[in-house]
C-alpha positions as CSV (number, residue, x, y, z in Angstrom):
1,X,15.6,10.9,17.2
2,X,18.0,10.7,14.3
3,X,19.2,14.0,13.0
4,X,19.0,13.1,9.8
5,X,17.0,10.5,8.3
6,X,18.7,8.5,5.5
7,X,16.4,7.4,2.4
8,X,16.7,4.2,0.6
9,X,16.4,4.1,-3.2
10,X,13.4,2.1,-4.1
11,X,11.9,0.5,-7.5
12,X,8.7,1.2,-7.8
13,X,6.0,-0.7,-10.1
14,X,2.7,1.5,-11.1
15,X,0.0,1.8,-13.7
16,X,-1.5,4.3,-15.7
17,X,-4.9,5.6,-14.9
18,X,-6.2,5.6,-18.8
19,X,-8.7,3.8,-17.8
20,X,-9.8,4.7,-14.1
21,X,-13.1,5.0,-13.4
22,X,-15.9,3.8,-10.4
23,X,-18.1,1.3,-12.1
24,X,-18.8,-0.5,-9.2
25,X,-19.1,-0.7,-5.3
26,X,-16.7,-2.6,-3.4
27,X,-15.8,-0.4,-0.9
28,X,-17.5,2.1,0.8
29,X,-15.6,5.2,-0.8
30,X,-16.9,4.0,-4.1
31,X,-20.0,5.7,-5.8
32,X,-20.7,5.1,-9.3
33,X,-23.2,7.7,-9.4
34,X,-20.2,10.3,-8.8
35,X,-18.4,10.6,-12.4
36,X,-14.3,10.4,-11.8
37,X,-12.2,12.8,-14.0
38,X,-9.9,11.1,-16.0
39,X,-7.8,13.9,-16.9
40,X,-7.7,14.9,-13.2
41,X,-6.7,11.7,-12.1
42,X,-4.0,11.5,-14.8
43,X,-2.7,14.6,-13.7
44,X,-2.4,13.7,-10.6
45,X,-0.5,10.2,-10.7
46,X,2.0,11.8,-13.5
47,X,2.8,14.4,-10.2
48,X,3.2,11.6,-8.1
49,X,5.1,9.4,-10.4
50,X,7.9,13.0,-11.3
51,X,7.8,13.5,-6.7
52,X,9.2,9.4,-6.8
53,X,11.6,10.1,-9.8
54,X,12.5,13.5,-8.5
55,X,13.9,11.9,-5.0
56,X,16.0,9.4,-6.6
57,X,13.7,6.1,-7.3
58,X,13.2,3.8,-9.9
59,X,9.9,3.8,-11.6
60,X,8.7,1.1,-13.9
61,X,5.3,0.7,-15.5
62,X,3.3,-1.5,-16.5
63,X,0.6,-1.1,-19.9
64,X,-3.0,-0.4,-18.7
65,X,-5.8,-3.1,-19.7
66,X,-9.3,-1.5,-21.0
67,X,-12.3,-2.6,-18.3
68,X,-10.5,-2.9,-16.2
69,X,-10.7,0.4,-14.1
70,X,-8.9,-0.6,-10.6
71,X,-5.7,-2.0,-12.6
72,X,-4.2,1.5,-11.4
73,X,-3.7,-0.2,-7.2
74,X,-0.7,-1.8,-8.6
75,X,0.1,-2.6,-5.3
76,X,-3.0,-4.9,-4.9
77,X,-1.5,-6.8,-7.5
78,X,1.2,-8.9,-5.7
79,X,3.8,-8.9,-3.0
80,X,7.3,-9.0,-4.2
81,X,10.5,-9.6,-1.8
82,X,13.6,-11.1,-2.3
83,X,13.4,-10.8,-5.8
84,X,10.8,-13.6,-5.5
85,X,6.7,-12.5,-6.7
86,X,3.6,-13.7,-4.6
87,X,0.6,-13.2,-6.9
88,X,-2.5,-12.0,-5.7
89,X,-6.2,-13.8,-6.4
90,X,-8.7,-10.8,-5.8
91,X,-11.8,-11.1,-3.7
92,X,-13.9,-9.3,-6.0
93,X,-15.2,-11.2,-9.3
94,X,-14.3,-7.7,-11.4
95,X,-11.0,-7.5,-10.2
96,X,-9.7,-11.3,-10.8
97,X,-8.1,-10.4,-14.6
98,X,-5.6,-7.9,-12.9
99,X,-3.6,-10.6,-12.0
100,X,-3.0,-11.9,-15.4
101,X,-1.9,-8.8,-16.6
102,X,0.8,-8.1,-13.8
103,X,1.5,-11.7,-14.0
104,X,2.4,-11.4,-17.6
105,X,4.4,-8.1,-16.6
106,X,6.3,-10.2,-13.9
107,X,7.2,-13.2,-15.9
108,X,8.2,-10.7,-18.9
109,X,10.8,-9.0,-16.5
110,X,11.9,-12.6,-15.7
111,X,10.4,-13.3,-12.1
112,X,8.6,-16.9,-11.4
113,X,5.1,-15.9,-10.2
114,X,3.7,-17.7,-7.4
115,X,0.0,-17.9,-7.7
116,X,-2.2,-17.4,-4.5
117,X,-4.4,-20.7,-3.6
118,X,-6.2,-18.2,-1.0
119,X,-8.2,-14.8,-1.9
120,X,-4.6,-12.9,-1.4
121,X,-4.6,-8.8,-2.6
122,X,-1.2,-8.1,-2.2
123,X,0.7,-4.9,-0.7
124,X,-3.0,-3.9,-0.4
125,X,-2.9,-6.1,3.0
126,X,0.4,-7.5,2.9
127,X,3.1,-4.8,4.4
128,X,6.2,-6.0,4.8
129,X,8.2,-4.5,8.0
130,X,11.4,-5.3,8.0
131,X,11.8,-8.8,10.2
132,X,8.5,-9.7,8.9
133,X,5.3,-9.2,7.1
134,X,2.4,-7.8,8.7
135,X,-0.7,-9.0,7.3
136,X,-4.5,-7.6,7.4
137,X,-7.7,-9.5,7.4
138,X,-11.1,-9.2,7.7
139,X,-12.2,-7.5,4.3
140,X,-10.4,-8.8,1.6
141,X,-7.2,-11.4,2.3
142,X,-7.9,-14.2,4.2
143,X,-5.1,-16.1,7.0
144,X,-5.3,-18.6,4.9
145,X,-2.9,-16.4,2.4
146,X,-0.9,-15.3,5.7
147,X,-0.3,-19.0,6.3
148,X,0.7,-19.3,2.0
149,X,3.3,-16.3,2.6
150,X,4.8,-17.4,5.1
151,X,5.5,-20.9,3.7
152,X,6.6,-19.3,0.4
153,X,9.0,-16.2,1.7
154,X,10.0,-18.3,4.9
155,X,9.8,-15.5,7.4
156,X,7.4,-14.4,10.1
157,X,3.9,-12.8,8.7
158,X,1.9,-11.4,11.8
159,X,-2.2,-11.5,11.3
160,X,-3.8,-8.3,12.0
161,X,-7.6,-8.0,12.3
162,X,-9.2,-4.5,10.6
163,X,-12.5,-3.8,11.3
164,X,-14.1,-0.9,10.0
165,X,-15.1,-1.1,6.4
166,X,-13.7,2.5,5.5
167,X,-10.3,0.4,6.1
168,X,-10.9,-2.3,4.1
169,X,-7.0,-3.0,3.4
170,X,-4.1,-2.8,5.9
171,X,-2.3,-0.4,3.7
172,X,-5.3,2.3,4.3
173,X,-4.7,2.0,8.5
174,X,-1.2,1.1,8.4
175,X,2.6,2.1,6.7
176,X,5.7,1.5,7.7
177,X,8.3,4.3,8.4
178,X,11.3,2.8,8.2
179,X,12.4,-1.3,7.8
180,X,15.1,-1.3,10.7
181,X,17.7,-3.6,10.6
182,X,18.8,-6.9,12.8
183,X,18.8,-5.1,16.5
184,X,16.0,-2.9,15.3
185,X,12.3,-3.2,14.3
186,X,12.2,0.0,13.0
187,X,8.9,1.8,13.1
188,X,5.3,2.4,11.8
189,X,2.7,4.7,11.5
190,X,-1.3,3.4,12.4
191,X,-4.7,4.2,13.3
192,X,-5.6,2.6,16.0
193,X,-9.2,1.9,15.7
194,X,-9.2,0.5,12.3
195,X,-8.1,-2.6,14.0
196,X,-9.5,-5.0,17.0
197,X,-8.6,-5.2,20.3
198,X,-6.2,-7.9,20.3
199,X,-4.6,-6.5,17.3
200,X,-4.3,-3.3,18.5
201,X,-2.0,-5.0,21.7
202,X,0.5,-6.6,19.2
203,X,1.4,-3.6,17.5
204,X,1.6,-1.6,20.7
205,X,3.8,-4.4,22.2
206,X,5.6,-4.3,18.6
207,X,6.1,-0.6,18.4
208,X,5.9,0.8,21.2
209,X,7.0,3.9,19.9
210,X,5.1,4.0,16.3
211,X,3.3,7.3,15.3
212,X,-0.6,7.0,15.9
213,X,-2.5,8.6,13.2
214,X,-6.3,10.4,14.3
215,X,-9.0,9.5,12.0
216,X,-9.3,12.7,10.5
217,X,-6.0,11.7,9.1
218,X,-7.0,8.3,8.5
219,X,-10.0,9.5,6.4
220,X,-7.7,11.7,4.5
221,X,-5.5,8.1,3.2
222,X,-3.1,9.8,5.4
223,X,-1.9,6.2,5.9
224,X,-1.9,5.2,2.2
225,X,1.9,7.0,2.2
226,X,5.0,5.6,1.0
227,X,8.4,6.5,3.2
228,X,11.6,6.0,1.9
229,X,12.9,5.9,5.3
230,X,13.0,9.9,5.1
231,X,10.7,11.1,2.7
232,X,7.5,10.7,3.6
233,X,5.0,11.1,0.4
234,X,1.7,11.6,1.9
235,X,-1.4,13.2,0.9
236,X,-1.9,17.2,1.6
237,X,-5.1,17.0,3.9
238,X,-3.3,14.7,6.3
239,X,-1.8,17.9,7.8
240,X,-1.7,17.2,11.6
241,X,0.1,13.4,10.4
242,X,3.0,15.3,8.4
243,X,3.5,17.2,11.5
244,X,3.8,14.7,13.8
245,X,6.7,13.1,11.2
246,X,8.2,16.3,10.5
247,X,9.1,16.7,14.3
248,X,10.4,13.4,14.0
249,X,13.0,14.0,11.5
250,X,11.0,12.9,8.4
251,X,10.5,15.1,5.4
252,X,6.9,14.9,4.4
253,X,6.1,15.7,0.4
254,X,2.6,16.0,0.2
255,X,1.4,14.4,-3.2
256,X,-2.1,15.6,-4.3
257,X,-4.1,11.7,-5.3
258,X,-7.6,13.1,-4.3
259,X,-9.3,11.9,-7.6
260,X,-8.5,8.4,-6.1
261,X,-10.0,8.9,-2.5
262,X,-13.4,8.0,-5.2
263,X,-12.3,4.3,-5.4
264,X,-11.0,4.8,-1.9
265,X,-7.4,4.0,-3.1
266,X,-4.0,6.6,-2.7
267,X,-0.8,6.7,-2.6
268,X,0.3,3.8,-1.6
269,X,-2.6,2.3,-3.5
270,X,-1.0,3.5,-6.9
271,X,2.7,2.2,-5.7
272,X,3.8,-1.8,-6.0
273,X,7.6,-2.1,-4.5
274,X,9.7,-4.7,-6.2
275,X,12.3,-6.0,-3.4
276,X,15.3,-7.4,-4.8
């Protein structure tokens, strides 16, 4: 184990909650009987949005659209490497119109967007790791996007199957740790049995050392975290998690998104990377 773990200096891409809210059920965290609080919730991503900022990254922003409630999982919203943007088409009806609007960001900042021919939702199931992508299905993005990825980034996208609804996106059972390098797959953090059996193989035979999360920590979006290769920022409840990485070297900073957990979206959820 490294003594010290070195972090990378990311740009993040986010959006403010103004509008948040649970108007409808596509997921089953979401309630819309169970009224959100705004001012909580805007509390809460301004903390996580100061923790970023406060260990060295780049926050951008993007303006908030009214109805549209979920606009806030900027990381649903595309997956950008190379300095090169795959746009997302969401499954659900009510979500579709984010795209424009992070499209429209995109294309203002001067990327091309490439639009999605297949139901595609971004970082939400699209996690890139490194030598290549890892990609969820089962809820949400079909293989049919895996196959559009791969064609338009040009490097390896391995399907992963979820099952179980409560992990509807891979980025809910799934982060990774640290990228690696050319002699090194670096390494991930999962839950085991969010996915199916076959899956479940690959990334044992891929990581064969990765930290596996309980579901206790699972339930707690303990895997909806963001690492910068040494800060881990990871939500409070998922205590037994942050020890685990803290014994590994990693530097967990617990970031309080709880108001979120209601749309059954986190940290992660909240955070789009822009890889140059």
């Amino acid at each position: 184990m490294p003594e010290s773990r070195v972090p990378r200096r990311r740009r993040f891409l986010v959006c403010e909650p103004r509008h948040f809210a649970v108007q409808y059920a596509i997921n089953p965290w979401m309630h819309p009987d169970k009224p959100v609080d705004v001012d909580l919730a805007r509390g809460q991503w301004a903390d996580l949005i100061r923790a970023y900022r406060d260990h060295g990254h780049t926050v951008d922003t993007v303006e908030p659209v009214v109805d549209l409630p979920d606009m806030v999982f900027a990381a649903n919203s595309a997956l950008v490497l190379q300095g090169r943007v795959f746009g997302s088409m969401f499954h659900a009806p009510e979500r579709r119109p984010e795209s424009i609007a992070y499209e429209t960001w995109f294309r203002t900042a001067g990327y091309d967007v490439y639009r999605s021919d297949s139901v595609c939702e971004g970082e939400g199931d699209l996690v890139p790791a490194g030598r290549w992508v890892l990609a969820g299905t089962g809820f949400r993005t079909t293989r049919e996007a895996h196959h559009e990825v791969q064609e338009f980034f040009g490097i390896p996208v391995i399907s992963l199957q979820l099952v179980d609804p409560y992990f509807y996106h891979l980025d809910t059972a799934l982060f990774v740790l640290d990228d690696g390098d050319e002699g090194n797959a670096g390494n991930i953090v999962y839950y085991p049995e969010a996915f199916s059996p076959g899956s479940r193989k690959v990334l044992a035979r891929l990581y064969p050392d990765a930290v596996l999360a309980t579901r206790q920590d699972a339930m707690a979006f303990g895997l909806n975290s963001v690492s910068d290769g040494r800060h881990v920022f990871i939500a409070p409840r998922a205590k037994e998690l942050a020890d685990q990485l803290a014994r590994q070297g990693y530097v967990p900073v617990p970031v309080d998104l709880s108001e979120f957990h209601k749309a059954g979206g986190g940290i992660k959820c909240c955070t789009q990377e822009i890889r140059s």
